[in-house]
N, C-alpha and C positions, 0 to 999 in steps of 0.2 A: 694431856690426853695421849700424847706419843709416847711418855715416859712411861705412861702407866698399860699400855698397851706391849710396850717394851719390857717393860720388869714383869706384867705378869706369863710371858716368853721361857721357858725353861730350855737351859742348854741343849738337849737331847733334839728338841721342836725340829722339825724340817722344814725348811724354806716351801714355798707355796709361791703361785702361778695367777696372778686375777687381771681380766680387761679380757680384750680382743684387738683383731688389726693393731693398729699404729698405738694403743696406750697398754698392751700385753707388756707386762712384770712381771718380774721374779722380784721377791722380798727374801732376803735370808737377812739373819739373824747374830750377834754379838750379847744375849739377852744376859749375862751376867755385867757386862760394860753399860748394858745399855742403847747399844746403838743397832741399827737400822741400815742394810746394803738393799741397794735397788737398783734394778737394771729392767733399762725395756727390749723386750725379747720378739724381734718379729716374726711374722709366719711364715713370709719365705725370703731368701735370700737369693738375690745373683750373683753365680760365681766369679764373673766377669768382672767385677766392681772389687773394691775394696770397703769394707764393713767393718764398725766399730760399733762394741757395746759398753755404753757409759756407765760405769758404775757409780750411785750417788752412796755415798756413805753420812747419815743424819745420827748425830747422837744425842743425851738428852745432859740433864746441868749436873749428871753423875758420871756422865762420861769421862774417861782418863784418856790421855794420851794412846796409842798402840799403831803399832805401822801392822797392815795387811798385808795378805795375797788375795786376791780377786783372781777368777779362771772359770774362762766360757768350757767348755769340754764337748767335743765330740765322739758321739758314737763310747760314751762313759763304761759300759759294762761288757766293752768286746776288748781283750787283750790285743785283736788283730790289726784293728782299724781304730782304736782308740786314740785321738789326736788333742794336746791343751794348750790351750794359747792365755797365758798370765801376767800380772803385772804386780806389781808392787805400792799402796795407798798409804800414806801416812791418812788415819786417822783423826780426827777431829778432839780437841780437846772443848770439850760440851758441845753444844748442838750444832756447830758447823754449820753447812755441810762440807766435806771434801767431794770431790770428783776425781775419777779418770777412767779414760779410757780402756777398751783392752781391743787391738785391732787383731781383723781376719785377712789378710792381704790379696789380692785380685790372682784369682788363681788358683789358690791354694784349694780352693773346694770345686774342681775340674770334672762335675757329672750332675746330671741330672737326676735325682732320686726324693720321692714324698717321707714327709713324717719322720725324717733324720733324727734321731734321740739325741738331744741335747741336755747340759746340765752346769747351772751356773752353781759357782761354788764359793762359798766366803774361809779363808784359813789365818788361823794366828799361831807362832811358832812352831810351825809345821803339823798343827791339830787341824782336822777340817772340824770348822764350829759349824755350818748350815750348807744347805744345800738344795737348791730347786732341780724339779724335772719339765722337761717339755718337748715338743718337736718343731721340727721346720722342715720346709719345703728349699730343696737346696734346685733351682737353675740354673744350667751354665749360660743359658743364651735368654733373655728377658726377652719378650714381645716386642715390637717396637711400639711406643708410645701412642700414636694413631692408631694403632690396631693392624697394620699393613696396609692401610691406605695409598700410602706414598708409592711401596712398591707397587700395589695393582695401578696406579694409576700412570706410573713409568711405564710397565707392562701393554696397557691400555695403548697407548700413545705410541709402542715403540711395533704394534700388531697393526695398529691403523696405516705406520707412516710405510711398514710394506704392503698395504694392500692398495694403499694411492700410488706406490712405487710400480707395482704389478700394473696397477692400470693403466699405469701412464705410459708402459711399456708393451701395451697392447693397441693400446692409440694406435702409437707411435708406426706401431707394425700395420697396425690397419691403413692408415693412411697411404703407409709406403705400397702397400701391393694396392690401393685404389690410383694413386699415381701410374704405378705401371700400367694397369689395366689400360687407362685412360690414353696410356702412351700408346700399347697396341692399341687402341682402337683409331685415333689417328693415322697410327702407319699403314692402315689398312685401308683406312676412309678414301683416297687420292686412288687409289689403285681400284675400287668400286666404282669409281666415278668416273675413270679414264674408260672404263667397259661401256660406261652407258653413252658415255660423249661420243663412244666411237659406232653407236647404232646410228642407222638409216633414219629419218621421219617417217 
């Protein structure tokens, strides 16, 4: 079914794009060899991380030998910011498969920006035989995993502990000027009493 899905593949064909989320593919194409490159293509990326797109390379029992180039490419049809990251695949001789990787290293994609043009490429002696289009969502800073839980709940905890701080510093004051008070009124008390002590019956 693969071979014949394969051979009826004409050179010219352009790689193609099918799934969503976590099983998004690119398929491109070797249709005179026979063989089949596939790579899963995510929707978005963090910059922050380091990212690798695995290239599976399936052939079929006419498959020959052929070492590849595999190449993710960014931003493909601007001379300015066009950026490719490749690798090199020895091929499968019949239906394999081979793999490899081709990594984007933590970093290298340093902004935040939607629907970034991307384009995975398949090439044999420097001919590009296929080619997929798509986009990604490039993030330099991911969400945190909770959602930000954690930090509102640092947040939470860290507003409370001065507001029992404040209070406790208010006590503190209060008490202090009721002690005084209580001191004058004391120092006063003996001296009210010596007045009365010293009236007549």
């Amino acid at each position: 079914m693969i071979a014949a899905t394969l051979f009826g593949a004409s050179l010219g064909q352009a790689g193609y794009v099918t799934g969503a989320g976590s099983a998004r593919t690119a398929h491109l194409f070797d249709a005179p060899n026979g063989l089949e490159a596939t790579v899963k293509v995510p929707e978005t990326l963090d910059g922050l991380s380091d990212n690798s797109f695995v290239f599976t390379l399936t052939g079929s029992s006419n498959t020959t030998y052929r070492t590849y180039v595999v190449a993710i490419i960014i931003s493909p049809d601007s001379a300015e910011v066009r950026k490719e990251w490749n690798t090199s695949i020895e091929g499968p001789m019949g239906p394999g498969p081979a793999l490899k990787p081709v990594g984007i290293a933590a970093g290298e994609l340093d902004y935040t920006v939607p629907n970034v043009p991307f384009r995975a490429q398949l090439r044999w002696n420097g001919t590009v035989l296929d080619s997929a289009d798509f986009s990604i969502d490039i993030r330099f800073k991911t969400p945190p995993a909770d959602g930000g839980l954690t930090e509102l709940a640092i947040a939470t905890v860290f507003f409370w502990g001065i507001v029992f701080l404040y209070a406790g510093y208010l006590h503190l004051n209060q008490r202090k000027l009721r002690a005084k008070a209580e001191a004058l009124e004391r120092a006063l008390s003996p001296a009210g009493e010596g007045k009365d002590g010293g009236r007549s019956p």
